[in-house]
Structures are given as C-alpha cells and as structure tokens.
SETI-88472 format. One line per 4 residues: number of its first residue (from 0); their letters; for each residue x, y, z of N, C-alpha, C. Coordinates in pm, 1 decimal, always signed. Layout:
! residues N
NUM> a> X Y Z X Y Z X Y Z ~ ...
! end
This chain:
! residues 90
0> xxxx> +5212.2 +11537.3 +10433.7 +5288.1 +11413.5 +10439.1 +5402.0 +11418.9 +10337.5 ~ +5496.9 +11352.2 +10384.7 +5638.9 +11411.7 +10286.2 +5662.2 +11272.0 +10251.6 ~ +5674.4 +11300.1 +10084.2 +5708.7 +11102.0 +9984.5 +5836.6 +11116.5 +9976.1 ~ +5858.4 +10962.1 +9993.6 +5979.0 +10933.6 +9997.0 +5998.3 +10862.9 +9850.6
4> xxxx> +6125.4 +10927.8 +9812.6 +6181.7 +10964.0 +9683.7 +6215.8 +10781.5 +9643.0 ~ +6208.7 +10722.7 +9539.1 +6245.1 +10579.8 +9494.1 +6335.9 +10642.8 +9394.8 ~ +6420.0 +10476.9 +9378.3 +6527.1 +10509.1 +9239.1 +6414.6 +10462.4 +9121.7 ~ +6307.2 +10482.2 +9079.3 +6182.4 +10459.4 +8987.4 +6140.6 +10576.9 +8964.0
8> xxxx> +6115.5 +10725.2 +9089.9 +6065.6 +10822.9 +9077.7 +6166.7 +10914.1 +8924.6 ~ +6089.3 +11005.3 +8897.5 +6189.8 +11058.0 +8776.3 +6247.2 +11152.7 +8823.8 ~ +6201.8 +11207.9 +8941.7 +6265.2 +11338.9 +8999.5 +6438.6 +11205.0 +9056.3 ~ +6424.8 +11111.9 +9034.8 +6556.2 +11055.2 +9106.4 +6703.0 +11095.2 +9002.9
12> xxxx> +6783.5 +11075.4 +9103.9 +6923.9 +11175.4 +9028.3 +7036.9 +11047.6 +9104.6 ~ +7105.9 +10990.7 +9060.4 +7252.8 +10946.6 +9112.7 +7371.2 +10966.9 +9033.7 ~ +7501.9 +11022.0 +9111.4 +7613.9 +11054.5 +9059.7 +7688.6 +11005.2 +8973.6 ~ +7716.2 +11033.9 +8819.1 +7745.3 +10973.7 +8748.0 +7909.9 +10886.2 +8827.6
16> xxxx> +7986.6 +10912.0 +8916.7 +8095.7 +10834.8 +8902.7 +8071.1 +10760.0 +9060.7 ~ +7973.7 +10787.6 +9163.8 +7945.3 +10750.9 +9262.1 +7802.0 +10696.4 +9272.7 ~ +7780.2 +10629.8 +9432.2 +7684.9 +10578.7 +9447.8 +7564.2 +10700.8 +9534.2 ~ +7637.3 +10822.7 +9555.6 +7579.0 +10935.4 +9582.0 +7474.3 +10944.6 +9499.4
20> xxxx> +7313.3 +10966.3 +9609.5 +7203.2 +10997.3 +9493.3 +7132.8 +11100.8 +9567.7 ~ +7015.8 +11170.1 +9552.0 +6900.1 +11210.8 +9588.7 +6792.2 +11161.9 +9679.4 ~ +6854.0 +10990.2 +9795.3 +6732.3 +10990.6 +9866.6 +6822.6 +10936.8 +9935.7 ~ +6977.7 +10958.5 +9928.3 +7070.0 +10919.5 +10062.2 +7068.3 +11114.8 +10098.1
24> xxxx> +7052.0 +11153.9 +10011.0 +7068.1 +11311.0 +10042.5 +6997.2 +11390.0 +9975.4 ~ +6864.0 +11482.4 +9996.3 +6787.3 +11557.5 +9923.5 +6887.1 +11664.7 +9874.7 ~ +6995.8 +11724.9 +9974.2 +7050.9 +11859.8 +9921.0 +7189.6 +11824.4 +9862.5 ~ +7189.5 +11740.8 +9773.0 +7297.0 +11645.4 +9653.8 +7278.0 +11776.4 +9547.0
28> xxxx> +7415.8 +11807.6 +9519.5 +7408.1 +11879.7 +9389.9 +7436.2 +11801.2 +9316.8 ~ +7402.3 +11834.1 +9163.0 +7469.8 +11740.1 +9023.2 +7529.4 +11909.3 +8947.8 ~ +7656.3 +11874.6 +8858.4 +7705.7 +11919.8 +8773.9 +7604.1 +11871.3 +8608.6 ~ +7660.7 +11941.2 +8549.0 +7591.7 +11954.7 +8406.2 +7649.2 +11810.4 +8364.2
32> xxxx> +7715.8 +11744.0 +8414.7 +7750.7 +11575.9 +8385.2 +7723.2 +11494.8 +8460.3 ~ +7627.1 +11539.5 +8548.8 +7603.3 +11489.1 +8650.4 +7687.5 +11387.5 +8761.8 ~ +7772.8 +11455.1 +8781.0 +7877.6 +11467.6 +8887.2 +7813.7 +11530.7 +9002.2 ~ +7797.2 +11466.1 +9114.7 +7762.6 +11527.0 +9233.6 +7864.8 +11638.3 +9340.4
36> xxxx> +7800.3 +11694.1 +9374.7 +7934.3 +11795.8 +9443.3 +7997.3 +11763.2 +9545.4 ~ +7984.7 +11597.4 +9581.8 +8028.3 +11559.1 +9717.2 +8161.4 +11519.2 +9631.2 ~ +8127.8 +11408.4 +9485.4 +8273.5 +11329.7 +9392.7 +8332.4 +11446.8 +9375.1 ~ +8275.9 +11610.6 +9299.4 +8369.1 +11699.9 +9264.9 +8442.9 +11738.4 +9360.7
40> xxxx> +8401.6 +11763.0 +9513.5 +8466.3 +11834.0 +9641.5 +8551.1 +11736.1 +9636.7 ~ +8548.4 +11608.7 +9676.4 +8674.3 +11479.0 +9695.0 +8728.8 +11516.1 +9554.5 ~ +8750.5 +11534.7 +9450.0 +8887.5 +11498.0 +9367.2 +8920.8 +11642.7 +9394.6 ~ +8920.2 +11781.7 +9410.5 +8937.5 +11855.2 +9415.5 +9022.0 +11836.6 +9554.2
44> xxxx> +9005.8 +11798.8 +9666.5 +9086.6 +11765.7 +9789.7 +9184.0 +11669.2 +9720.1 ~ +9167.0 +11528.8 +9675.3 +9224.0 +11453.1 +9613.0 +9355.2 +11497.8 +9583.9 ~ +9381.7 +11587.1 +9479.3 +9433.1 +11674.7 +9372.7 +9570.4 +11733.8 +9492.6 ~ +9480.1 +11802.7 +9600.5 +9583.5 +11886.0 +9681.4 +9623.4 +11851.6 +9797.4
48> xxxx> +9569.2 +11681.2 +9821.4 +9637.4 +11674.3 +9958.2 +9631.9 +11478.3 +9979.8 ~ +9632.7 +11415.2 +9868.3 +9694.2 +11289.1 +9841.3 +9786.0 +11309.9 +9781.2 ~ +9865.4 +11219.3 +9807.5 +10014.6 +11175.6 +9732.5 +10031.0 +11025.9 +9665.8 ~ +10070.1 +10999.6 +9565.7 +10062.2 +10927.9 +9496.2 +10220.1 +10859.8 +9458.2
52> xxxx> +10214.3 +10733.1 +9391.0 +10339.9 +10661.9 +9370.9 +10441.8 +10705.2 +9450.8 ~ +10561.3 +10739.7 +9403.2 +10678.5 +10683.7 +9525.1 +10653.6 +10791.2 +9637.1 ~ +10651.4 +10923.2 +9561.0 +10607.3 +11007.8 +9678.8 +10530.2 +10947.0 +9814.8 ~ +10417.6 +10938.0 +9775.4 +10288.6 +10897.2 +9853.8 +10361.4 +10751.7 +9930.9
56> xxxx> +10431.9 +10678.8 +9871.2 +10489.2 +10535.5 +9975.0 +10600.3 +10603.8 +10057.6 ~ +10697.5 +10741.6 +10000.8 +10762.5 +10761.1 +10084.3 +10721.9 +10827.9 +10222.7 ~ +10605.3 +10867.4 +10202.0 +10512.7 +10996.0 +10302.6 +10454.5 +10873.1 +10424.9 ~ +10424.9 +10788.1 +10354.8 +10340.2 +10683.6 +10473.8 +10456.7 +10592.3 +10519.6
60> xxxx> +10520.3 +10612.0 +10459.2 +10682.5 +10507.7 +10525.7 +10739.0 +10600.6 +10659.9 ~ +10745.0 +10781.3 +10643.5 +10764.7 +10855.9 +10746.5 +10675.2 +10872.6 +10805.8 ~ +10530.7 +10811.4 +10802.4 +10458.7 +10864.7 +10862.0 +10469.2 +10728.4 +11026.3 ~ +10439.9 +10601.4 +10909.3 +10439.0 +10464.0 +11001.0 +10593.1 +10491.2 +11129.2
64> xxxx> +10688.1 +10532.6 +11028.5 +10843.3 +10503.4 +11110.4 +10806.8 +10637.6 +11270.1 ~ +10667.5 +10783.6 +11220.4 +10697.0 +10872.1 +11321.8 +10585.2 +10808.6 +11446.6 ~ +10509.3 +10684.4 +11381.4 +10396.2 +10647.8 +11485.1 +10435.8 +10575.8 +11557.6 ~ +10562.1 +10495.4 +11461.8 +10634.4 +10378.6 +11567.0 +10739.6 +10461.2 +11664.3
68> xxxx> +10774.2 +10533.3 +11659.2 +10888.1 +10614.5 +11744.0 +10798.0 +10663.1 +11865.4 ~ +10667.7 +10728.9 +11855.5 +10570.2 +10792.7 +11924.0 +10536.7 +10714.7 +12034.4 ~ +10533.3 +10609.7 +11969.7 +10461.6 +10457.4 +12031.0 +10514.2 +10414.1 +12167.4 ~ +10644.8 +10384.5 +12113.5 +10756.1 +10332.2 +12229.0 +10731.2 +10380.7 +12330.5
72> xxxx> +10720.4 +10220.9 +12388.6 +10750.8 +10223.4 +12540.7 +10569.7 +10232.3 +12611.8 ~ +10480.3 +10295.9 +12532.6 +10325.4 +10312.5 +12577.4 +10267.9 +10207.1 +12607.7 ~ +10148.4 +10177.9 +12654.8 +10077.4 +10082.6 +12689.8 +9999.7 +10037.1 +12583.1 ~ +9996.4 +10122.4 +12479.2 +9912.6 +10037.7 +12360.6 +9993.5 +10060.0 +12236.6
76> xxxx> +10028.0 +9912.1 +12157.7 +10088.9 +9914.8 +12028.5 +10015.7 +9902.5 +11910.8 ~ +9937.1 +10002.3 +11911.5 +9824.3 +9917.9 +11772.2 +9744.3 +10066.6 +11748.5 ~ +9751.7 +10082.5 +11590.0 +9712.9 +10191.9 +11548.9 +9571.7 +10190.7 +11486.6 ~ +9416.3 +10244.2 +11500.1 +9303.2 +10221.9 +11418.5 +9261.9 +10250.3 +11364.9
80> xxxx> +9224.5 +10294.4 +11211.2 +9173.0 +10358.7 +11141.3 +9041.0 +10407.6 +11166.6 ~ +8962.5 +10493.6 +11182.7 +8815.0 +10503.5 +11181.6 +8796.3 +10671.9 +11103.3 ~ +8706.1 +10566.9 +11039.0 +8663.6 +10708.6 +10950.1 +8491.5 +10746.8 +10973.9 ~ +8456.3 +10868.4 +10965.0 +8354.1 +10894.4 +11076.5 +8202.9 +10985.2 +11010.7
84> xxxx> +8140.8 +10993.2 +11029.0 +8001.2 +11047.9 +10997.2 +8036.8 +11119.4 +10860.2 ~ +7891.2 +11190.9 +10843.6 +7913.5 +11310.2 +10735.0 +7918.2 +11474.2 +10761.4 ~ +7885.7 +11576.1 +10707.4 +7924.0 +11689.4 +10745.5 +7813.9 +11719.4 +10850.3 ~ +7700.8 +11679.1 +10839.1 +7608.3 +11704.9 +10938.0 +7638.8 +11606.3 +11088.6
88> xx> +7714.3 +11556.1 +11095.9 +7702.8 +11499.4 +11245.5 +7711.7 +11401.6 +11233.3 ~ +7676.1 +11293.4 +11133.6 +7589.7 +11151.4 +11171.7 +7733.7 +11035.6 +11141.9
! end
C-alpha cells in the first residue's frame, strides 16, 4: 500500500520561492537552497526568452499590431490565452 505524503510528514519538501512541493510531484528536485528544479528551469528560460521594460512593451505592441493584421477580414476577432498541462500530459 503506497502513503500518501502530508505537508506534517518530515520526508515533506516545498520550494523555497514556489508553491511546488513533494506531493503535487514525488520526482520534484530541490537545490542545496531548496529551490526546486521546475523555479530553477523557469528563471533560466525567463533569462533567455522574456523581454522586459520598453523592449518587452515594444515586442507585444508588434506582436498585437501582427495578430491584428492576420485577423482581418476572418470570421473570428478575438484572441485566447490558454496555458496547458504539465510535461507529462495532464
């Protein structure tokens, strides 16, 4: 029979800068600061492929002006964000 892990158990672990722990995910790494390797992988992407201040407003200003050009004339005017499972599927 396999126990299910509590935030009480001592084997429990959550990410010092996230809500990432050990019983949303058994195979959670922690760093020696206990930084999980899901927060380290995101600032590490972060770092090389967000853009920030004017840059980053000028990038989504060409981005909105290339969706609205795309758009024209289609049957649907409305753009949706959805952001979607984790690496396993879900």
């Amino acid at each position: 029979m396999k126990m299910i892990l509590s935030n009480t158990d001592p084997g429990y672990r959550q990410c010092a800068f996230s809500v990432m722990d050990n019983i949303a995910d058994p195979d959670i790494l922690f760093d020696e600061n206990g930084v999980s390797n899901y927060f380290n992988e995101y600032k590490k992407l972060e770092n090389e492929h967000v853009f920030k201040g004017k840059e980053g407003e000028t990038k989504l200003e060409e981005l909105i002006k290339k969706i609205k050009e795309d758009g024209k004339n289609k049957q649907y005017d409305c753009v949706t964000g959805i952001s979607g499972g984790d690496k396993r599927g879900g």
